[in-house]
Short mmCIF file of the C-alpha atoms (twelve columns), coordinates in Angstrom:
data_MODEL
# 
_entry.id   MODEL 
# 
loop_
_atom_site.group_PDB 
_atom_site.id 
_atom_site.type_symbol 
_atom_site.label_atom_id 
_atom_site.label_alt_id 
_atom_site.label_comp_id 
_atom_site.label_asym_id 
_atom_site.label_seq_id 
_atom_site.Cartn_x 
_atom_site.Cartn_y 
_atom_site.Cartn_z 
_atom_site.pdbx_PDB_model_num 
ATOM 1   C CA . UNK A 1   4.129   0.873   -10.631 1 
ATOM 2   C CA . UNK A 2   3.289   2.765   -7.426  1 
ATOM 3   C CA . UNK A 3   -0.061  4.846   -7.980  1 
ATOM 4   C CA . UNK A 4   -1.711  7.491   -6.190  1 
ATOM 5   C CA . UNK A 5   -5.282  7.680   -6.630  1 
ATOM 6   C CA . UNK A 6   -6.765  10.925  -6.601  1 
ATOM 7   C CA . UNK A 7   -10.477 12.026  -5.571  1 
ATOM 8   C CA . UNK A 8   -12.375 14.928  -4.834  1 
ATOM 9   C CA . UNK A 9   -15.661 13.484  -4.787  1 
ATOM 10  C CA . UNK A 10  -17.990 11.234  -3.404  1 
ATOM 11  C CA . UNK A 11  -18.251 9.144   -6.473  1 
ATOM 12  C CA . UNK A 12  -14.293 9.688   -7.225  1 
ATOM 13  C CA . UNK A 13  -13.536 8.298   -3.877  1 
ATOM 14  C CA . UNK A 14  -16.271 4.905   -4.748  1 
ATOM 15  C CA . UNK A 15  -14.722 4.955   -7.852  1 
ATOM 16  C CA . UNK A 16  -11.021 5.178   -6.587  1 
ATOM 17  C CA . UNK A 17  -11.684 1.867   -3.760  1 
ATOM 18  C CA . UNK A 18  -12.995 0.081   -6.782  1 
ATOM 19  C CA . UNK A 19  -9.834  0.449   -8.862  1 
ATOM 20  C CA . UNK A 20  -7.757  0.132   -5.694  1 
ATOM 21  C CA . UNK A 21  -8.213  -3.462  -5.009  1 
ATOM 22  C CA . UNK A 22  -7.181  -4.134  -8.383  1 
ATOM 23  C CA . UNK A 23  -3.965  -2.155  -8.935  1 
ATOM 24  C CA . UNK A 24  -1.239  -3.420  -6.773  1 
ATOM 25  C CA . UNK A 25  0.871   -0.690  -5.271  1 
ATOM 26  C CA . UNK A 26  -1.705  1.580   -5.101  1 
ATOM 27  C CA . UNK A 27  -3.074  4.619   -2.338  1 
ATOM 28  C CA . UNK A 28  -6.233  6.603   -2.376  1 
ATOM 29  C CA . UNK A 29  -6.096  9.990   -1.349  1 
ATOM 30  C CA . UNK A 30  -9.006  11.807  -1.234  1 
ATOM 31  C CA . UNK A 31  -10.704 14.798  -0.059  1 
ATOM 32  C CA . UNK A 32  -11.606 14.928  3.583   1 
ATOM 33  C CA . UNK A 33  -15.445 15.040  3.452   1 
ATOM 34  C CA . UNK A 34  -15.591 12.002  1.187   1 
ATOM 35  C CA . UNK A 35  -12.661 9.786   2.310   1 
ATOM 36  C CA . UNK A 36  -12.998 6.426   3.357   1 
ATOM 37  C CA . UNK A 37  -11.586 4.848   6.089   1 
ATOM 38  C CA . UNK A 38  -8.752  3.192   4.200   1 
ATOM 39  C CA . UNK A 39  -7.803  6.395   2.146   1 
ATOM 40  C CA . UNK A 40  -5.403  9.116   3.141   1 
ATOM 41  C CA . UNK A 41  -7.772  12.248  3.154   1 
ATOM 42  C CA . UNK A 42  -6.649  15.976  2.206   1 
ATOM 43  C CA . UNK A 43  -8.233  19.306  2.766   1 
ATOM 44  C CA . UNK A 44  -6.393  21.391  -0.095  1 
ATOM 45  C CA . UNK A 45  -5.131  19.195  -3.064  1 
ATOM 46  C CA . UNK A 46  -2.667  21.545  -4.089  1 
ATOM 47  C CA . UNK A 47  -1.166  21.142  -0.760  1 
ATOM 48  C CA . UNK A 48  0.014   17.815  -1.373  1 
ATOM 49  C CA . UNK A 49  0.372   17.408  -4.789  1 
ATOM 50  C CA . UNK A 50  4.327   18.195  -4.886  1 
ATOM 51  C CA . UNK A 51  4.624   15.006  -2.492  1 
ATOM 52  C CA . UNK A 52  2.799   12.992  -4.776  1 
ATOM 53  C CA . UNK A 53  4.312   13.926  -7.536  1 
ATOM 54  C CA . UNK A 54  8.217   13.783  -5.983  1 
ATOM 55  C CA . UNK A 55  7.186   10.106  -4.494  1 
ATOM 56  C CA . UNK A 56  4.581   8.178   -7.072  1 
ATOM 57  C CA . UNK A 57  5.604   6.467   -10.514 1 
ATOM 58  C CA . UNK A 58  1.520   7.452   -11.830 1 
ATOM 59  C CA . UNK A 59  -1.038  9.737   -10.778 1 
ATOM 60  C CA . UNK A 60  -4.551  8.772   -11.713 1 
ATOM 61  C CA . UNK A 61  -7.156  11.780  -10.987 1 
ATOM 62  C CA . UNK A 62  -10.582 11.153  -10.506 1 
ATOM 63  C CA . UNK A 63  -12.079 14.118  -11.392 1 
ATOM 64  C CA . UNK A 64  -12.267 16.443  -14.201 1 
ATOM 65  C CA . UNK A 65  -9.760  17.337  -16.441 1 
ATOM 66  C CA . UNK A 66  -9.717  20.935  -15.968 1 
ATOM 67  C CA . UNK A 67  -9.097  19.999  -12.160 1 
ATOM 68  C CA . UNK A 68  -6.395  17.223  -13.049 1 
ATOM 69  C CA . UNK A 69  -4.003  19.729  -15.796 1 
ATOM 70  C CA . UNK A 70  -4.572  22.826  -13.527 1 
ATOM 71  C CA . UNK A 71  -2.704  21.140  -10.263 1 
ATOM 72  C CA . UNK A 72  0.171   19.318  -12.067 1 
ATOM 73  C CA . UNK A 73  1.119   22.638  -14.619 1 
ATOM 74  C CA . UNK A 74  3.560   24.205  -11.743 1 
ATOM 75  C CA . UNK A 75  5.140   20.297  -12.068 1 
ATOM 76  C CA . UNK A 76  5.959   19.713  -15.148 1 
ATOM 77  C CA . UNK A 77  9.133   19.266  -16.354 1 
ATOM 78  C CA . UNK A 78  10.473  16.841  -18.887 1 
ATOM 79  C CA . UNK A 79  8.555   13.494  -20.049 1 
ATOM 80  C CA . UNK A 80  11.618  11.332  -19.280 1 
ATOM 81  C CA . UNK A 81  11.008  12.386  -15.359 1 
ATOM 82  C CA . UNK A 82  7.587   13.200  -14.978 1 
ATOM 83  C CA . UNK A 83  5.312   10.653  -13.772 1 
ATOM 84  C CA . UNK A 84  2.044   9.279   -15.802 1 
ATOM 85  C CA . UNK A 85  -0.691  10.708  -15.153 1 
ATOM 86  C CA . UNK A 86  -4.329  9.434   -16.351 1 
ATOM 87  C CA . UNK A 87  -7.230  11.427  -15.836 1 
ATOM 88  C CA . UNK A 88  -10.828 9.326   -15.355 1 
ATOM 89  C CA . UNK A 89  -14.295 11.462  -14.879 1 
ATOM 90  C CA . UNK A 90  -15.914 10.246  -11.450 1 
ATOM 91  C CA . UNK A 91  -18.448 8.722   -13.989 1 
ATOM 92  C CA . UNK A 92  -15.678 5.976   -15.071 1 
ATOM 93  C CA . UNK A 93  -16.834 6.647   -18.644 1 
ATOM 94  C CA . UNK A 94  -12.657 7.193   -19.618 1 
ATOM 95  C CA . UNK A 95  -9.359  6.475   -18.887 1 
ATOM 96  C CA . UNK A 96  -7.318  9.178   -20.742 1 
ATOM 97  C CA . UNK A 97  -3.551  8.904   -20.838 1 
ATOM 98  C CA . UNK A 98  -2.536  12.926  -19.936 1 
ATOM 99  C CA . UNK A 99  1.602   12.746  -19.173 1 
ATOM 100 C CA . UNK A 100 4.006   10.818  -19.857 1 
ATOM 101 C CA . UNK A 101 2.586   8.768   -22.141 1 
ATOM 102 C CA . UNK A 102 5.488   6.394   -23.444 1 
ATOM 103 C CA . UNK A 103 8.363   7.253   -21.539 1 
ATOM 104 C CA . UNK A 104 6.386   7.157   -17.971 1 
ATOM 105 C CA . UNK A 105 3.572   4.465   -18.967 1 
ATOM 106 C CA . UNK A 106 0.456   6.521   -18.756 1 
ATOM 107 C CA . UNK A 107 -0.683  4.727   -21.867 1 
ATOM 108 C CA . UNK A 108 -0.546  1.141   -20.260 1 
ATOM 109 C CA . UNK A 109 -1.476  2.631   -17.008 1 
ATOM 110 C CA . UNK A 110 -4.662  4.278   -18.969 1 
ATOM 111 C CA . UNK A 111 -5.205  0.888   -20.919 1 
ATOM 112 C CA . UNK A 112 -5.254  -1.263  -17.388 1 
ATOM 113 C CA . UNK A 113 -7.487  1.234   -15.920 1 
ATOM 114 C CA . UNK A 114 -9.933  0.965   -18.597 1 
ATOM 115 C CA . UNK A 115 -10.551 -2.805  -18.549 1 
ATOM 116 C CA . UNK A 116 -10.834 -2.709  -14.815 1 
ATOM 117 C CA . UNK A 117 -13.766 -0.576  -15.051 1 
ATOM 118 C CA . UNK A 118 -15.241 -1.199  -18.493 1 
ATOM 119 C CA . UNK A 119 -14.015 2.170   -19.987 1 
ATOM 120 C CA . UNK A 120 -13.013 3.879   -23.621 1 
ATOM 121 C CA . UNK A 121 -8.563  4.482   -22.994 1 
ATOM 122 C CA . UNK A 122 -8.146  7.574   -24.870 1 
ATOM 123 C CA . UNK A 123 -4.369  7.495   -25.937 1 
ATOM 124 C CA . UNK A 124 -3.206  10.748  -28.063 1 
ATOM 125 C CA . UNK A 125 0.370   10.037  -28.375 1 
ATOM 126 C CA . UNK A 126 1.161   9.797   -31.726 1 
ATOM 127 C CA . UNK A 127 2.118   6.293   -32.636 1 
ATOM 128 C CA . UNK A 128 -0.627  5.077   -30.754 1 
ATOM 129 C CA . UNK A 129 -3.248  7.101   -31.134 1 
ATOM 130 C CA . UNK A 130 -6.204  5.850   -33.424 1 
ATOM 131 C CA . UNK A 131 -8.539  8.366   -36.241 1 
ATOM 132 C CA . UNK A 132 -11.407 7.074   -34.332 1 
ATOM 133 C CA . UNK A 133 -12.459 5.198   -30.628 1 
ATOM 134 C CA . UNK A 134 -12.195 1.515   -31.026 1 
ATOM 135 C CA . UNK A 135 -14.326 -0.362  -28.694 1 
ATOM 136 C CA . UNK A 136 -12.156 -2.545  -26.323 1 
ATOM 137 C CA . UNK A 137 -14.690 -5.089  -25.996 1 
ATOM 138 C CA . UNK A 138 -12.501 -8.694  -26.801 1 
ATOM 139 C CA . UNK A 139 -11.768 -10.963 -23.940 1 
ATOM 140 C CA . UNK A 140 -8.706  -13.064 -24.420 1 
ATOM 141 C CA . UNK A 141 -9.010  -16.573 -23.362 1 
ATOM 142 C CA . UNK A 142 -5.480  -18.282 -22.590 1 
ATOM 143 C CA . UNK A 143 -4.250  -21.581 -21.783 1 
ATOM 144 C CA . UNK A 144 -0.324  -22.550 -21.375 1 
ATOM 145 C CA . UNK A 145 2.100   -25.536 -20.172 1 
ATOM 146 C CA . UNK A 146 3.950   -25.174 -17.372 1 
ATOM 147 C CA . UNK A 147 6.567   -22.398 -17.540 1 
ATOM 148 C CA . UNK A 148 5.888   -20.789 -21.023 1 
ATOM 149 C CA . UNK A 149 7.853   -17.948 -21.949 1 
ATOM 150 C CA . UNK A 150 5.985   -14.689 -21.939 1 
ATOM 151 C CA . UNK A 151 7.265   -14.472 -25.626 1 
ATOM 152 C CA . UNK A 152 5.795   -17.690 -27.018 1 
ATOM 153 C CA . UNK A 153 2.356   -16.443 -25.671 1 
ATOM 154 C CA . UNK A 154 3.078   -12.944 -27.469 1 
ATOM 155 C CA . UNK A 155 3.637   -14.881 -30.807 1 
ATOM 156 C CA . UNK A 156 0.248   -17.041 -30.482 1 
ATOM 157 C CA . UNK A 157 -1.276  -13.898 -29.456 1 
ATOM 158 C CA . UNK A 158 -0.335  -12.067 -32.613 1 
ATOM 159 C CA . UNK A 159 -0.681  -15.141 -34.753 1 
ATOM 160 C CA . UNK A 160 -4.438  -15.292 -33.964 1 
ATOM 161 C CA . UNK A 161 -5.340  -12.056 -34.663 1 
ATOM 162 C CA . UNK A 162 -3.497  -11.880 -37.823 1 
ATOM 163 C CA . UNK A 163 -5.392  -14.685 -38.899 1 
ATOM 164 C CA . UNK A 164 -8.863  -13.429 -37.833 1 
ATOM 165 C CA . UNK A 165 -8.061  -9.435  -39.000 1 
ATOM 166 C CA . UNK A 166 -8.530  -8.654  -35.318 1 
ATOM 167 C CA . UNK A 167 -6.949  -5.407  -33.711 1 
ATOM 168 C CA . UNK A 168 -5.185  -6.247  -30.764 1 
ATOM 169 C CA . UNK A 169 -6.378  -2.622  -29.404 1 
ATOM 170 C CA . UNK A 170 -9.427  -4.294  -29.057 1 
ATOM 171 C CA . UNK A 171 -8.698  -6.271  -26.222 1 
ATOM 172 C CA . UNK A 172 -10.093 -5.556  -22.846 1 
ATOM 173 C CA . UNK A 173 -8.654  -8.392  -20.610 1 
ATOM 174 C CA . UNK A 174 -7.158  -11.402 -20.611 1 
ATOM 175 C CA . UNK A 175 -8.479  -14.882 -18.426 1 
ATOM 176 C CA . UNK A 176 -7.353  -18.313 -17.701 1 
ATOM 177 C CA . UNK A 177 -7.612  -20.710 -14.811 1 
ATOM 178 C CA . UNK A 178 -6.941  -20.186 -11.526 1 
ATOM 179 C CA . UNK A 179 -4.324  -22.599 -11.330 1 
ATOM 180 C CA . UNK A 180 -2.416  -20.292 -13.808 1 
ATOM 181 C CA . UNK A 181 -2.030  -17.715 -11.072 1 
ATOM 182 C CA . UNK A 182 1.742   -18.140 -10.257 1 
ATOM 183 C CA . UNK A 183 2.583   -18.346 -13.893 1 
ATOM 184 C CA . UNK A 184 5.275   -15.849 -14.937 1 
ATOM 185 C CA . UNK A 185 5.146   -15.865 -18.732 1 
ATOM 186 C CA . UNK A 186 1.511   -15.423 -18.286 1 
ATOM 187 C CA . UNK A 187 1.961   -12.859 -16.108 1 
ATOM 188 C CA . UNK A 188 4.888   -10.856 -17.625 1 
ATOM 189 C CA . UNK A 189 2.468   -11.038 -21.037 1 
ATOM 190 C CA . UNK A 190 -0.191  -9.551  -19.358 1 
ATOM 191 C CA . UNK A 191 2.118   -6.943  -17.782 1 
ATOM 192 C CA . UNK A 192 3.491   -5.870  -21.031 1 
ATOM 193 C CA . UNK A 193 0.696   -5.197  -22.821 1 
ATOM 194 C CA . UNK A 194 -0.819  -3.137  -20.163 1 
ATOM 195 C CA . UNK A 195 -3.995  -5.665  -19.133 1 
ATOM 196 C CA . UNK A 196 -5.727  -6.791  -16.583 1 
ATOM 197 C CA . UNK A 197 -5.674  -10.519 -15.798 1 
ATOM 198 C CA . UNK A 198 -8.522  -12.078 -14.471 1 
ATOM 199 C CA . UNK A 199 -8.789  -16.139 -13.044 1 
ATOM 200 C CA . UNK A 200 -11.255 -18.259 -12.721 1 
ATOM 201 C CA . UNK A 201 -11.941 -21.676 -10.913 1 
ATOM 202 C CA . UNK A 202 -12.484 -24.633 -12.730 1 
ATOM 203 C CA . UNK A 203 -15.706 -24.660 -10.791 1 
ATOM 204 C CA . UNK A 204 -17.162 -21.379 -12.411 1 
ATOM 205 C CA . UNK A 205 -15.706 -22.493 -16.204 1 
ATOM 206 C CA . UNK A 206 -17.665 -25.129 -15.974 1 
ATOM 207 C CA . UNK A 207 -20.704 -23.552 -15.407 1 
ATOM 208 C CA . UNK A 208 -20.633 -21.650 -18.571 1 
ATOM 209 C CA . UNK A 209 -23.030 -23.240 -21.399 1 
ATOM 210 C CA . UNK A 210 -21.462 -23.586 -25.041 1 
ATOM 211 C CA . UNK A 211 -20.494 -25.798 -27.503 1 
ATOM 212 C CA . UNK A 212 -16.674 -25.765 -26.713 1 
ATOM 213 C CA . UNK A 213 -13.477 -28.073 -28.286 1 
ATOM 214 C CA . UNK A 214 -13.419 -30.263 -25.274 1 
ATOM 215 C CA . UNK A 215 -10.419 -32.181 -24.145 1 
ATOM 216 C CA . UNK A 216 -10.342 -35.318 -21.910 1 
ATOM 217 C CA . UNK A 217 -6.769  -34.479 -21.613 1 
ATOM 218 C CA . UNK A 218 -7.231  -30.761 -20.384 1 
ATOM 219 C CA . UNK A 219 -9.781  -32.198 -17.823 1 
ATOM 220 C CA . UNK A 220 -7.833  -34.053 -16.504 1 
ATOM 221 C CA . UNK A 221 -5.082  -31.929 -15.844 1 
ATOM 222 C CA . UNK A 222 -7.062  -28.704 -15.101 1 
ATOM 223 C CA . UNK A 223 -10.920 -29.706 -13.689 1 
ATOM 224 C CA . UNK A 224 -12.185 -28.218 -16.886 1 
ATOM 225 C CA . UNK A 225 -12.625 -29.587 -20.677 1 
ATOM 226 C CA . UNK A 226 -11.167 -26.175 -22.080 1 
ATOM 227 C CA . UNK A 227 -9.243  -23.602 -20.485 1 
ATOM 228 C CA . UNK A 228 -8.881  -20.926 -23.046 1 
ATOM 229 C CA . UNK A 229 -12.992 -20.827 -24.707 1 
ATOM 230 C CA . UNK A 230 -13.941 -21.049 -21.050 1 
ATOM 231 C CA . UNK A 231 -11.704 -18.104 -19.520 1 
ATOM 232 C CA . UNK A 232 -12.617 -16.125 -22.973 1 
ATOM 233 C CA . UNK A 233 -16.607 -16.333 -22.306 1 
ATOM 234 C CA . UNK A 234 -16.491 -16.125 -18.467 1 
ATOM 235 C CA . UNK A 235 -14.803 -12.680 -18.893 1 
ATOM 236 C CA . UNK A 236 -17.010 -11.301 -20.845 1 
ATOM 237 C CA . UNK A 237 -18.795 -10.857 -16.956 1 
ATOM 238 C CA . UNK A 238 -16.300 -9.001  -15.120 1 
ATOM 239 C CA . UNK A 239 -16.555 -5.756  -14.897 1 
ATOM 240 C CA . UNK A 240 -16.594 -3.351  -12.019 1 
ATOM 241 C CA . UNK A 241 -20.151 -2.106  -13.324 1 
ATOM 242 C CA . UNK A 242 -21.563 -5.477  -13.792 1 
ATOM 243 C CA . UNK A 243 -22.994 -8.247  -15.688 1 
ATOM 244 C CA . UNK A 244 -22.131 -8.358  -19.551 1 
ATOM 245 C CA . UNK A 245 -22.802 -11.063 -22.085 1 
ATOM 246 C CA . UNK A 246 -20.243 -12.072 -24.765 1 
ATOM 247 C CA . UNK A 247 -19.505 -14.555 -27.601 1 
ATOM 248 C CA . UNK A 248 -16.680 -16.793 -28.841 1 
ATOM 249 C CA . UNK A 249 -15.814 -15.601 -32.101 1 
ATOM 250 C CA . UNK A 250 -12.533 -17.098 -32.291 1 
ATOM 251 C CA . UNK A 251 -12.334 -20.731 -31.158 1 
ATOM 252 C CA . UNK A 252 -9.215  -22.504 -29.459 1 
ATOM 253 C CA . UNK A 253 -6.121  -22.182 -31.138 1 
ATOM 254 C CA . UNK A 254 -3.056  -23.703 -30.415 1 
ATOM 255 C CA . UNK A 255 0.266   -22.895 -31.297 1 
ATOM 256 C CA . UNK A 256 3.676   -24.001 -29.634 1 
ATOM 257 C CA . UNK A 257 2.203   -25.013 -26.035 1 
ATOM 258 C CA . UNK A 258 -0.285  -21.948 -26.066 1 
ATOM 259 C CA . UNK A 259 -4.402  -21.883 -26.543 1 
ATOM 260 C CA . UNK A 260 -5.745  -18.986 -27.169 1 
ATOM 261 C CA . UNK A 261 -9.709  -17.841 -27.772 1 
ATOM 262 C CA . UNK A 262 -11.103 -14.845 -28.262 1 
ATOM 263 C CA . UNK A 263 -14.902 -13.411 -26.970 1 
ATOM 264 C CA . UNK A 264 -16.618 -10.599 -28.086 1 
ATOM 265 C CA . UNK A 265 -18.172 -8.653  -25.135 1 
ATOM 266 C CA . UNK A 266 -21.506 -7.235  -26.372 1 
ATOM 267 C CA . UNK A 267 -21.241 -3.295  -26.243 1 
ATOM 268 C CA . UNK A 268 -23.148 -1.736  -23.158 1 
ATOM 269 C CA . UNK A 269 -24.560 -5.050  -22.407 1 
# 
C-alpha cells in the first residue's frame, strides 16, 4: 500500500520517521518548521491534501483527530474509492482506523501501525469492532519448511489459539529467523492479517535464557535449537519505545510443517 504520512508537529514528524522505516511504500510530509531532511515539507496542509488524497492508497495523520476529519470532509466520497485513513496522536498512544475501514484497509493499516509502535488499534467498524480494548500484547513465534503455503501457517495459527482460548486480536507481531526473510507463505500470512514481521539472527535467539523444546535437528539446520519459542520471546523487545519483557505461555506446536509459540508481552513493561 502506498502511504502518506502526515505531521504537523515536532513529535508527529519523530513519530512519522519512526514508522517510516518500517512501512514500505511510504512518504512523510510534514509541516515546514518541523520537517526533516528526508520528508516533503508543507506550509498549508489543506493545500496539498487533494494531491494526497487523488495519489495515496492510505493516509495516516499524526496529529489530532479534530485536525485529521476536518481536512479530508471536502474529500469524501464513497468507501469503495476513498483511501484509508488512520489517525495516531503525536503521543503514539493509538492507531485508530477513521475511513475506509474494510473496503480501503484502514483496519489492517491501523493494526500494522499499532504493533510498530506499541499502540491500542481502535477499529469501530462493525464486524470488527470489540465491547471493550483488548490489549495486543502476544508475540507470535513461527517456524516453517521451505516453501509453506501462507494457508497451512493460517490453519496452525488458528489451531493454536483454539486450543489455548486465545484471541487472535491479541496479537501484536509475528517473529522468526532471519533466514525466513525471503519466505512467501510467511510473508503473505503476515500480510494478510495486517502484522508486522520482525527477524532475528540465530545469533540474538540464542542469547535469550529459557527452558525451551530444543532440537538437534533445528540446530542444525537453522544455528538455533528452536526457532518459534525463540522468535516468540525475543519479540517481546521490539518496540519503537523500547525494552519490554515477555513470557512463553504457549510452547512449540507443530502442525503440518509449521511451529508456532506464543509470548505474552508484559503490559507497559
Amino acid at each position: 500500500m502506498k502511504v502518506a504520512l502526515i505531521a504537523v508537529s515536532k513529535q508527529g514528524a519523530a513519530l512519522a520517521a519512526d514508522l517510516q522505516a518500517r512501512l514500505l511504500d511510504s512518504t512523510v510530509y510534514s509541516y515546514a518548521a518541523y520537517a526533516l531532511p528526508a520528508h516533503r515539507p508543507f506550509e498549508k496542509l489543506s493545500c496539498i491534501i487533494q494531491d494526497l488524497w487523488e495519489n495515496y492508497e492510505g493516509l495516516v495523520f499524526l496529529c489530532a483527530a479534530g485536525i485529521a476529519l476536518r481536512t479530508i470532509a471536502p474529500f469524501i466520497t464513497s468507501k469503495y474509492r476513498d483511501p484509508a485513513v488512520v489517525m495516531c496522536p503525536e503521543t503514539g498512544s493509538f492507531a485508530v482506523s477513521l475511513l475506509s475501514g474494510h473496503e480501503g484497509g484502514a483496519n489492517a493499516l491501523a493494526q500494522s501501525i499499532a504493533g510498530y509502535i506499541d499502540a491500542i488499534p481502535v477499529i469501530s467498524t462493525g464486524s470488527e469492532a470489540s465491547p471493550r480494548i483488548i490489549p495486543r500484547n502476544l508475540v507470535l513465534g513461527i517456524g516453517c519448511k521451505r516453501g509453506t503455503e501462507s494457508s497451512r501457517i493460517k490453519v496452525a495459527v488458528e489451531a493454536v489459539f483454539k486450543n489455548h482460548a486465545l484471541s487472535s486480536l491479541r496479537i501484536q507481531s509475528i517473529c522468526t529467523i532471519d533466514i525466513k526473510k525471503n519466505e512467501p507463505g510467511l510473508i503473505c500470512f503476515a500480510e494478510d492479517c495486517g502484522l508486522p514481521l520482525y527477524f532475528f539472527t540465530a545469533q540474538e535467539l540464542n542469547a535469550l535464557c529459557g527452558n525451551f523444546s530444543a532440537s538437534d535437528f533445528v540446530r542444525e539446520i537453522t544455528g538455533t535449537d528452536t526457532v518459534c519459542e525463540r522468535a516468540a520471546l525475543a519479540g517481546c523487545s521490539v518496540s519503537l519505545r523500547g525494552m519490554s519483557r515477555g513470557k512463553l505461555i504457549v510452547q512449540k506446536t507443530r502442525l503440518d510443517g509449521v511451529t508456532v509459540a506464543v509470548a505474552e508481552r508484559a503490559i507497559n513493561a
